[in-house]
C-alpha positions as CSV (number, residue, x, y, z in Angstrom):
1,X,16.5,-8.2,-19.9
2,X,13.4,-7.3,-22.2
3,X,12.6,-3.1,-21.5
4,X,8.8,-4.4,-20.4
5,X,10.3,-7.4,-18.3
6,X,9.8,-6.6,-14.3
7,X,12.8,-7.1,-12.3
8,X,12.2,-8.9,-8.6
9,X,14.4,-8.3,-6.1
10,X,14.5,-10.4,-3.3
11,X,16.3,-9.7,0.4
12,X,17.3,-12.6,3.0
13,X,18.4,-10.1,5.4
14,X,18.8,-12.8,8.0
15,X,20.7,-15.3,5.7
16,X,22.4,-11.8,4.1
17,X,21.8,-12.2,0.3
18,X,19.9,-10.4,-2.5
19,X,18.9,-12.2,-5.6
20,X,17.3,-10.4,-9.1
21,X,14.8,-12.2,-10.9
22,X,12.8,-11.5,-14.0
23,X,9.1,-11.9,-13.7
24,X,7.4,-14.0,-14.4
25,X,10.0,-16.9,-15.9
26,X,12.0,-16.5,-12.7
27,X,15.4,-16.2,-14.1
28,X,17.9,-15.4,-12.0
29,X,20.1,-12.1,-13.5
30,X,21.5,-10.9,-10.1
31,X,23.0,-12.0,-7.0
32,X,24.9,-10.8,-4.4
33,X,25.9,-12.6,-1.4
34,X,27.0,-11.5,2.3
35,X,25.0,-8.3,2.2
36,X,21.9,-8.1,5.3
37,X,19.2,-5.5,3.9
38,X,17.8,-3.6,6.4
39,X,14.1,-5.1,6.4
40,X,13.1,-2.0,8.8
41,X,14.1,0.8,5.9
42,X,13.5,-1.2,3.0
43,X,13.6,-0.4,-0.5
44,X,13.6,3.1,-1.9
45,X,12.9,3.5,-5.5
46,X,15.2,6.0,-7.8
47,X,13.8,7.1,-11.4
48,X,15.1,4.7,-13.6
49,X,13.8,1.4,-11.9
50,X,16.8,1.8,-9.8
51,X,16.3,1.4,-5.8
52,X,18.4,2.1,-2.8
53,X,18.7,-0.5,0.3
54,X,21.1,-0.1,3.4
55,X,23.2,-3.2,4.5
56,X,22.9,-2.8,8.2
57,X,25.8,-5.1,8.7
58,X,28.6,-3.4,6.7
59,X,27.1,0.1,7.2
60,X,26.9,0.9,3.5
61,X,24.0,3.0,1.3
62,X,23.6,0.9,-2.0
63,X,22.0,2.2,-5.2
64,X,21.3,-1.0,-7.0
65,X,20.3,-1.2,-10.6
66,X,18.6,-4.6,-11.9
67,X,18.7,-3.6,-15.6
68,X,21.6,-2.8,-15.9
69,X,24.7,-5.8,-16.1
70,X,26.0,-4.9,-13.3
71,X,23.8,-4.8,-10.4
72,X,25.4,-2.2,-8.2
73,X,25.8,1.0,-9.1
74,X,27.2,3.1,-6.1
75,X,27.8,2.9,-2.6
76,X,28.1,5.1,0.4
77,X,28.9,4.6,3.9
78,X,25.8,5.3,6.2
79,X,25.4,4.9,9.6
80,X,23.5,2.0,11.0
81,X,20.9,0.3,12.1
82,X,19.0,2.0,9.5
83,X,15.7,3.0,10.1
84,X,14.0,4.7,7.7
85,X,15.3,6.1,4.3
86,X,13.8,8.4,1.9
87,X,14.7,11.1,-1.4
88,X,13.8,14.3,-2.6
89,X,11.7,13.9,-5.8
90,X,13.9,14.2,-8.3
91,X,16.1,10.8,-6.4
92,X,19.1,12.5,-5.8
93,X,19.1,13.6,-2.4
94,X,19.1,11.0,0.3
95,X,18.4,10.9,4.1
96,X,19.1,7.6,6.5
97,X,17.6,7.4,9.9
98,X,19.0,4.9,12.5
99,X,17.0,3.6,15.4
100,X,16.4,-0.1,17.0
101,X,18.3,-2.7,15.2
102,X,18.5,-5.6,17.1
103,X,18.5,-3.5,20.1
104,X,15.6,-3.8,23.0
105,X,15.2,-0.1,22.5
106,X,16.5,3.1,20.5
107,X,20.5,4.0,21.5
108,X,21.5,5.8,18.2
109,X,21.1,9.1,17.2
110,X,22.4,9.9,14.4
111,X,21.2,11.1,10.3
112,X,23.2,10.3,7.4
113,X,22.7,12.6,4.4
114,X,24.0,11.9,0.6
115,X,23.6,13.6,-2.6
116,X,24.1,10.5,-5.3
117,X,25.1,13.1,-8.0
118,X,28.4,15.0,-6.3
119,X,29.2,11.4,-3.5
120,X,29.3,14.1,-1.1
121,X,28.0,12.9,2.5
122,X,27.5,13.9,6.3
123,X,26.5,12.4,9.4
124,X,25.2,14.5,12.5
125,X,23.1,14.0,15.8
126,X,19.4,14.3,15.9
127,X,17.6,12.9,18.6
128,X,17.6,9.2,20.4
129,X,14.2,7.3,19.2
130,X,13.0,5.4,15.9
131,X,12.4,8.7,13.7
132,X,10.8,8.9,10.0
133,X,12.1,10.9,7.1
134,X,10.7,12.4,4.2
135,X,13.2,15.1,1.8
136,X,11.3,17.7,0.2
137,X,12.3,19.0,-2.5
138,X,12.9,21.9,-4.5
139,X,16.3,24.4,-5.1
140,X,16.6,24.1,-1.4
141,X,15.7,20.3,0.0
142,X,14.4,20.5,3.6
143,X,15.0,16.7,5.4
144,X,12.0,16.6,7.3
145,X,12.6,14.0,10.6
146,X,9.4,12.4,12.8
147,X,10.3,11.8,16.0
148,X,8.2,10.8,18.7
149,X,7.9,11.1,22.6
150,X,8.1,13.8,22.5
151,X,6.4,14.0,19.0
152,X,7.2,16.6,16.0
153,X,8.0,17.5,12.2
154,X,11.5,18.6,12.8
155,X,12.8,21.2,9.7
156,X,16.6,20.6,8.8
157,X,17.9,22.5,5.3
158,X,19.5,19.6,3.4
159,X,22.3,21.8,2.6
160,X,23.4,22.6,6.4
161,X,23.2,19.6,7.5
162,X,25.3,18.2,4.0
163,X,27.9,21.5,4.9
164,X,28.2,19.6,8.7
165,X,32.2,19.3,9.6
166,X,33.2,16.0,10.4
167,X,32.8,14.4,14.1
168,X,29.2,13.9,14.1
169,X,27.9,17.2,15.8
170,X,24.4,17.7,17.1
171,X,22.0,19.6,15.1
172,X,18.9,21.5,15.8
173,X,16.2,21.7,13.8
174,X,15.3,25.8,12.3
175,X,11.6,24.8,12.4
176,X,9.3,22.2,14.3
177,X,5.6,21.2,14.4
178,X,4.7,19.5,17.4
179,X,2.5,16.0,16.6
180,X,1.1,13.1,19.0
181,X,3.7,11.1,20.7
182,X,2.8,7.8,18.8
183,X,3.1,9.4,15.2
184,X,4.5,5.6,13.2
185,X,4.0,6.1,9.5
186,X,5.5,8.7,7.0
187,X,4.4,9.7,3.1
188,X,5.1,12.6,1.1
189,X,3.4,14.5,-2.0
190,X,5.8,15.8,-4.1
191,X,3.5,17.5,-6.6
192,X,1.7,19.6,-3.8
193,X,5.0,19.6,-1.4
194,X,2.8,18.1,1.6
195,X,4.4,15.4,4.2
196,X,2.0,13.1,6.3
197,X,2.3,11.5,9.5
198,X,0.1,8.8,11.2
199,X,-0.9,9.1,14.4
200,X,-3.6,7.9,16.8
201,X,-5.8,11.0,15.9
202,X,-5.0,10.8,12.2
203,X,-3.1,11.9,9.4
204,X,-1.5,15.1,10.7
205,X,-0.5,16.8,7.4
206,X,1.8,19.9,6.5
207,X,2.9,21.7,3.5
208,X,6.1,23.2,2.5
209,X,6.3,26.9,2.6
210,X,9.7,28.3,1.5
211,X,12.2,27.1,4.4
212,X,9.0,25.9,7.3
213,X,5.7,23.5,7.4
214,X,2.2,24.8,7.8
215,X,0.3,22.7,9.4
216,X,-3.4,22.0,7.8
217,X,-6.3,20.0,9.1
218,X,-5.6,16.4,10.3
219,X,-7.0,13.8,8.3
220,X,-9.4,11.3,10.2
221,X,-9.0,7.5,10.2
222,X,-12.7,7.3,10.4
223,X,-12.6,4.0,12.4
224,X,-12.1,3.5,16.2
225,X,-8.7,1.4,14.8
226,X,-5.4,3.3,13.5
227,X,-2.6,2.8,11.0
228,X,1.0,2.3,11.4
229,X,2.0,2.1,7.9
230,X,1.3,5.1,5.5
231,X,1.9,4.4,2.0
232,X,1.5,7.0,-1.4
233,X,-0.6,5.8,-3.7
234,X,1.4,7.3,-7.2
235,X,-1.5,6.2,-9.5
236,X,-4.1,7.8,-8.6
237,X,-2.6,10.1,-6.1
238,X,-3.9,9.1,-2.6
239,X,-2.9,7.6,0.9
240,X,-3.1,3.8,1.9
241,X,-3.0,2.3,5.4
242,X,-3.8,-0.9,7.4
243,X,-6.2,0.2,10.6
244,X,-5.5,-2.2,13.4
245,X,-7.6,-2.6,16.2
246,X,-8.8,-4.4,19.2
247,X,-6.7,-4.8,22.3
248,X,-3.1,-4.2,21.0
249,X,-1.9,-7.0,23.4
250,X,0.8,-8.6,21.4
251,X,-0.4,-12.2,22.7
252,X,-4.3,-11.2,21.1
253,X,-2.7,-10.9,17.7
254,X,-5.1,-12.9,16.1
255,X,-7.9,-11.1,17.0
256,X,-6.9,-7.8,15.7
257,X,-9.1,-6.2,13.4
258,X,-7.6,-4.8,10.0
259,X,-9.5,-2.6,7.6
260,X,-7.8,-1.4,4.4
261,X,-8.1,2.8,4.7
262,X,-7.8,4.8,0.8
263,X,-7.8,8.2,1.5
264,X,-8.2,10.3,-2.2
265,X,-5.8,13.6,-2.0
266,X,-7.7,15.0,-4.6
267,X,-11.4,14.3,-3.3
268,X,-10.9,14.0,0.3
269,X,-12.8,10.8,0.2
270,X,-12.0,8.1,2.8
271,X,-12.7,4.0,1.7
272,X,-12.7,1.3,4.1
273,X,-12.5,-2.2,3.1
274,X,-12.5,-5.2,5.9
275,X,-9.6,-7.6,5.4
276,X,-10.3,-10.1,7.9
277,X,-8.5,-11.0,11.6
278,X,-5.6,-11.7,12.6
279,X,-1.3,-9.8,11.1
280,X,-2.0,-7.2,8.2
281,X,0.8,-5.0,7.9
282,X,2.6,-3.7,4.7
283,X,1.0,-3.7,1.1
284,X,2.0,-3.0,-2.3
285,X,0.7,-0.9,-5.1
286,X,0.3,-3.1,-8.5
287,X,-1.3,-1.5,-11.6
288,X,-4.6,-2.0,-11.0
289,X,-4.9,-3.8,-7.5
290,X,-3.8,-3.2,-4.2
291,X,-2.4,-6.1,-2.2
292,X,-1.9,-6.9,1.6
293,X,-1.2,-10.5,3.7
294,X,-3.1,-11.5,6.2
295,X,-1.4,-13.8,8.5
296,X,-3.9,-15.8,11.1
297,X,-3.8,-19.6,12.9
298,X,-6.8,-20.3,10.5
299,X,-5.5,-19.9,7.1
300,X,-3.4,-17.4,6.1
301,X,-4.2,-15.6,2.5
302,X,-3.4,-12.9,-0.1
303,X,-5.9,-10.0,-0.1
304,X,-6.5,-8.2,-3.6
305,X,-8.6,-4.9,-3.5
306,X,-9.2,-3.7,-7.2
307,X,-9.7,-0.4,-8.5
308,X,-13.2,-1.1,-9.1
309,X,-13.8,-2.2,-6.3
310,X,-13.7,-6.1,-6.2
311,X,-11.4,-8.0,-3.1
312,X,-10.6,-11.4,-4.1
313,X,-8.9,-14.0,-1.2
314,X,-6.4,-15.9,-2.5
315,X,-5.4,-18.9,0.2
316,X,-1.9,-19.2,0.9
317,X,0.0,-22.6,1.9
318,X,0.6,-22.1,5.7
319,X,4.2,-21.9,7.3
320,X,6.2,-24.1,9.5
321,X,7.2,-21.5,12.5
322,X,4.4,-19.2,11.6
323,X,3.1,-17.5,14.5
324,X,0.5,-19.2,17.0
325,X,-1.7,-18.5,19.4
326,X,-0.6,-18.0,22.8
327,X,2.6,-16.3,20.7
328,X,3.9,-13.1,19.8
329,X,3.7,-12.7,16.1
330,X,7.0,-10.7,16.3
331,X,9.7,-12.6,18.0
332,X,10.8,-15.7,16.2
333,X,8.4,-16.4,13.8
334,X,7.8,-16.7,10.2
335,X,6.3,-13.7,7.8
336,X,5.2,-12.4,5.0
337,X,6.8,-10.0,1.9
338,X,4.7,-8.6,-0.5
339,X,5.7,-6.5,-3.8
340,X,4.4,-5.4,-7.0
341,X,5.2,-2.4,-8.9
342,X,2.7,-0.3,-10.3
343,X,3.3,-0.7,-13.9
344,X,2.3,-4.3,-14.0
345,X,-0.7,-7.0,-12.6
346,X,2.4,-9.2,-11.0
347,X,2.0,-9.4,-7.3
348,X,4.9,-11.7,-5.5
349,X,4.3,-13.2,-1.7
350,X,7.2,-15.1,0.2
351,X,6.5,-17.9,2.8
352,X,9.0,-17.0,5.1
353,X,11.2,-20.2,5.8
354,X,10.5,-22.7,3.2
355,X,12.3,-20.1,0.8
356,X,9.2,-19.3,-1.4
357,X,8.3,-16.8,-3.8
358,X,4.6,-16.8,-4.8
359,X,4.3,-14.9,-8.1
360,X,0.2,-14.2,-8.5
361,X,-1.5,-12.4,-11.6
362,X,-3.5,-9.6,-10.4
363,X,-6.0,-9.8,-12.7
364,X,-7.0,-13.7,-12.8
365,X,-5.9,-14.5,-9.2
366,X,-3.6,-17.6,-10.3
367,X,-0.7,-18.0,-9.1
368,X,2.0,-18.5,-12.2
369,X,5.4,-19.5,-11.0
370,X,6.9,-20.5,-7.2
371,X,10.2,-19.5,-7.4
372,X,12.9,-21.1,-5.2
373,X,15.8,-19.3,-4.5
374,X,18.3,-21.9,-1.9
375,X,17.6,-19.0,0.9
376,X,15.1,-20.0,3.8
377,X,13.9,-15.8,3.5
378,X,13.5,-16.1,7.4
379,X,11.0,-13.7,9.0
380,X,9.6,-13.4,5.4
381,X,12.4,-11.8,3.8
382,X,12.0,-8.4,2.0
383,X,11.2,-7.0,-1.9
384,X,10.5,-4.8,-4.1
385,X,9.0,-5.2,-7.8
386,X,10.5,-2.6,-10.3
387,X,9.7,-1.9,-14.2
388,X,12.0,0.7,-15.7
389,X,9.4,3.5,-16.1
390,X,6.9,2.1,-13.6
391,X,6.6,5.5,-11.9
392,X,7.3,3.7,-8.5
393,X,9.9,6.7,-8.0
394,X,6.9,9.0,-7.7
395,X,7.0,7.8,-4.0
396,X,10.1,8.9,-2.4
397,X,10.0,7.0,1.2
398,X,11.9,3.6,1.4
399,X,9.0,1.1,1.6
C-alpha cells in the first residue's frame, strides 16, 4: 500500500468480520473473519496508524496494523463486554472497561490493564456500571475510571493495578473527584494532562497533579440541550460534542434537537452549529471538515461543518429497517458509521443493512466510490479511517 494511501477498516460486529480497504479505489488488503468488534469501545488509534479493537466474543485485545502484510499484530486476553478502551499518550499502556453487552443492565465489574511493550497484563474489580477511561500519562500512568451513580473521577496508579496478583481482586481508587451522576462522555489532553467528562451541567474538567486530579471550572454547554459523546479535536486542539435535546423519550426520537458544540482549549470559545432533527450521535474528524449523520423519517443525510465555517448537507439513500416513527431508534434498527482520519478530505458513511460504504470527498461533497463488502454491516457496522502519520494517535480514547 502507497505510504499516502488511507487504510479503511470496516467492523460487522453483528455478522463478526473486519475487512481493510484502501481509499479511495476500495481494494480489499485485509480480512479477517469470525471476530465481533465491540461497537460500544470502538477503535483506539496507536502511533503508527495502528489501532486497537476488542472482540467481545473471544474476549481478546487486538492491535491491528493495516499497513503492514499482516494485519494483526498482537493479542491479549481482556475481559468482556468491553466498554470503553483508551492509552496513555505515548500508545503503550492500555485500559479496557466492561459494562452492558447485550445485557439489560450493567453485571460486570471488572478493568483489564496491558502494557503492549512487556505483554504483561491484569484484571481487577472496580465498580458495577458502564464506566469511561482515559490513561494519563507520564513516568507514572494514572488509569483514570468515570463511573456514575454515584458519579466520580476515580485515580488508580497504572502500575498497582498492572502489579495486581491473580484472582481478580477489588481495587480502590487512591484519589476520587466526585462528578454528576449522568457523566456519558470521556476525552483527554495529553499536552496539558487534563481529562474531561460530560455531564448534564457541562464539561467537568481536571488536571493531573503528580499522583491526584484538580478539579478546575466546568465548562458550559451553553444550550439548554447536552452531549453524550465527547470527542478531542487533535488539529486544532479542542472539544467536539452532539447537544441533544427535547424530551428524551426514546419514542420522540425524531424530534430531538442536535446542535454541533466546538469548544477551543486554547481560546475558551464555544461554537454551535444546528444540524437538523431527528439521531445525531458520533462524528469524525477529517482534515479540514468535521462530519456527523443525521438519521430522521424524512431523509436521512451527511452533515459537513468546515473549518471556515461552511455546513454542506449531503442526502443519503434511506435504509430498509431504519428506524420509524412510533419506534425506538435503538432496538432493531438500522444505523449509521462514520470515519475519516484527520490527515485526509475522505469521509466514509455505511447504510446499515444493505452492506454499503459511502466514500465522500470532503472538499467537493461528491461521493467517489460505494464500496460493497458481502456483509449486511447490521446496526451500521463500525470504522475507523487511518493514514500512517495522520496524528489520529494524538487522541487516546477508543472512539
Amino acid at each position: 500500500m502507497p505510504a499516502d494511501t488511507p487504510a479503511l477498516l470496516v467492523s460487522d460486529h453483528v455478522n463478526g468480520s473486519v475487512h481493510v480497504v484502501t481509499v479511495p479505489d476500495g481494494a480489499v488488503t485485509g480480512r479477517l473473519m469470525g471476530r465481533h468488534i465491540s461497537e460500544h469501545a470502538g477503535f483506539l488509534a496507536l502511533p503508527g496508524g495502528r489501532v486497537a479493537c476488542v472482540d467481545d466474543r473471544r474476549g481478546e485485545l487486538l492491535v491491528l496494523d493495516p499497513f503492514a502484510e499482516k494485519l494483526v499484530e498482537q493479542t491479549v486476553p481482556v475481559a468482556v463486554p468491553a466498554e470503553h478502551l483508551a492509552c496513555d499518550p505515548s500508545g503503550r499502556r492500555l485500559a479496557v472497561t466492561t459494562g452492558l453487552g447485550e445485557n439489560a443492565e450493567p453485571w460486570a465489574d471488572l478493568l483489564t490493564v496491558l502494557d503492549l511493550d512487556t505483554g504483561d497484563t491484569a484484571r481487577v474489580r472496580t465498580r458495577v456500571g458502564e464506566p469511561g477511561v482515559t490513561v494519563l500519562g507520564g513516568d507514572d500512568p494514572l488509569v483514570v475510571l468515570r463511573h456514575r451513580e454515584p458519579g466520580e473521577l476515580a485515580v488508580h496508579r497504572f502500575a498497582d493495578l498492572l502489579a495486581a496478583p491473580p484472582g481478580c481482586p477489588p481495587v480502590a481508587p487512591h484519589a476520587v473527584l466526585p462528578l454528576p451522576d449522568d457523566g456519558h462522555g470521556d476525552a483527554q489532553a495529553p499536552g496539558t494532562g487534563h481529562v474531561f467528562a460530560a455531564t448534564g451541567e457541562g464539561v467537568h474538567r481536571a488536571r493531573r497533579k503528580g499522583d491526584v486530579l484538580d478539579a478546575e471550572a466546568v465548562i458550559p454547554w451553553g444550550s439548554p440541550a447536552r452531549g453524550w459523546y465527547l470527542r478531542l479535536d487533535t488539529r486544532r486542539q479542542a472539544l467536539w460534542s452532539t447537544l441533544r435535546g427535547g424530551d428524551p423519550d426514546p419514542l420522540l426520537w425524531p424530534e430531538w434537537t442536535n446542535q454541533a458544540w466546538h469548544h477551543d482549549l486554547e481560546t475558551g470559545r464555544s461554537l454551535h452549529t444546528e444540524l437538523g432533527p431527528g439521531l445525531v450521535f458520533r462524528l469524525a474528524l477529517a482534515r479540514r471538515h468535521t462530519a456527523f449523520t443525521r438519521i430522521h423519517p424524512d431523509g436521512d443525510e451527511l452533515v459537513l461543518l468546515g473549518a471556515d465555517g461552511t455546513v454542506r448537507r449531503i442526502p443519503l439513500p434511506a435504509m430498509d429497517g431504519a428506524p420509524r416513527r412510533g419506534g425506538t431508534p435503538w432496538e432493531g434498527v438500522q444505523r449509521r458509521a462514520v470515519a475519516a482520519s484527520p490527515g485526509s478530505d475522505w469521509i466514509a458513511v455505511t447504510r446499515g443493512g444493505h452492506g454499503e460504504v459511502h466514500l465522500v470527498d470532503a472538499e467537493t461533497g461528491h461521493e467517489a466510490a460505494r464500496l460493497r463488502l458481502g456483509t449486511p454491516l447490521h446496526h451500521g457496522g463500525h470504522m475507523t479511517l487511518r493514514g500512517r502519520n495522520d496524528g489520529a494517535d494524538g487522541d487516546p480514547v477508543g472512539r
